[in-house]
Phi, psi and omega in degrees: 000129180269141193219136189281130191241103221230044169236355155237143179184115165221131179286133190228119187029072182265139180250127209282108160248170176251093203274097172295090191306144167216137200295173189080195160242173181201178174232198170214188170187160193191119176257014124103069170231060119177191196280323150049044168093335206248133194294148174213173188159189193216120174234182185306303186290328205208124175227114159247168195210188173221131158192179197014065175090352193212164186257131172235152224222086191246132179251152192229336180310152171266351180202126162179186151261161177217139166217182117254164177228212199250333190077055146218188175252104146192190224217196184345141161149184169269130160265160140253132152236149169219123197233131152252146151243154193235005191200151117120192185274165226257318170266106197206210156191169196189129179160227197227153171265119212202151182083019215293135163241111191273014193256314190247014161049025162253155197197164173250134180251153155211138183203088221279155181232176170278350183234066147094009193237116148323142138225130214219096203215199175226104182278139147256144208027060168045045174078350204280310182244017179195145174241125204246133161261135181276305185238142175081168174254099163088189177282137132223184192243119179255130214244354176263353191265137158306110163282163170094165158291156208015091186216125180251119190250163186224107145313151167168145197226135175239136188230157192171096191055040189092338176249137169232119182279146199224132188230133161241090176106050170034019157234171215278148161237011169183154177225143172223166190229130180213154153228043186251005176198117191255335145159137192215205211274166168232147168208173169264178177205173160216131152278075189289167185204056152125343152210148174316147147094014165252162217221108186224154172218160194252104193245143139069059149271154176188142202236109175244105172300181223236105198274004162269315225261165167282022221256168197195134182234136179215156173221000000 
């Protein structure tokens, strides 16, 4: 049974910035052809970096979260992340994180593995001491995620007032409703859960608010 192993957990070259709320909208997108803000670096466990377009994310660690994020704000709206993985074993997980209050380390996760199972939740202090399940008990198994290496699979989250639908490879695989984070910073992550060497990249994000909402994007 694949099972989330939440007793190691690090934030990995998140960037604290000082986020000016401002009235309007705004969206925001980024095809990772340059640095736009989003941490890269290299530590014993975890390495990111940006090259030919994409952002990649290699965990070397046997069990943890590892992310970065972007330095920005928002709140309703559509998210796109589109994640390959290209290197290390298959049970593992990987995708985005969105509303992030990176100060108290809660965030709404969603996240596809390689060998076929979805998890879709609310981490709190970056999971070590609450987990909110949104859709489901635990990982489960989706027949919309792409397995295997280099198989590129695309998250999107349509968010709106606490409720959110959740699509992978555009078709849906869950809906849930929290208001307990209303809006923050976004990033990618990767998750190992007992061995090392996974190595996925990262494209074509992009954050369009949601134009009923009060939702707000600033840098």
């Amino acid at each position: 049974m694949k099972t989330k192993n939440v007793w190691l957990m690090m934030m990995f070259l998140s960037l604290t910035l000082i986020l000016a709320a401002c009235g309007g909208y705004g969206s925001y997108e980024t095809t990772f052809d340059g640095r736009d803000g989003w941490g890269v670096g290299d530590t014993a466990e975890v390495k990111g970096s940006i090259a030919d377009g994409r952002y990649r994310l290699q965990v070397d660690a046997e069990r943890g979260i590892f992310w970065s994020t972007a330095g920005i704000n928002a709140g309703d709206g559509t998210y796109v992340l589109e994640a390959t993985q290209t290197a290390g074993p298959l049970d593992n997980g990987f995708g985005l994180m969105f509303m992030t209050d990176t100060e108290a380390l809660n965030f709404f996760l969603f996240e596809v593995s390689g060998d076929g199972y979805i998890w879709i939740g609310l981490c709190e202090a970056g999971c070590e001491d609450n987990q909110v399940m949104l859709v489901g008990e635990g990982w489960i198994a989706s027949d919309a995620v792409r397995q295997g290496l280099n198989q590129t699979n695309r998250l999107r989250v349509e968010v709106k007032g606490g409720n959110m639908i959740f699509f992978v490879n555009d078709t849906e695989v869950g809906r849930g409703t929290n208001t307990a984070l209303t809006a923050g910073d976004v990033g990618v992550l990767v998750e190992t859960l007992g061995e090392g060497g996974v190595v996925v990249q990262f494209d074509n994000f992009s954050y369009t608010p949601d134009p009923d909402s009060a939702s707000f994007f600033s840098r």
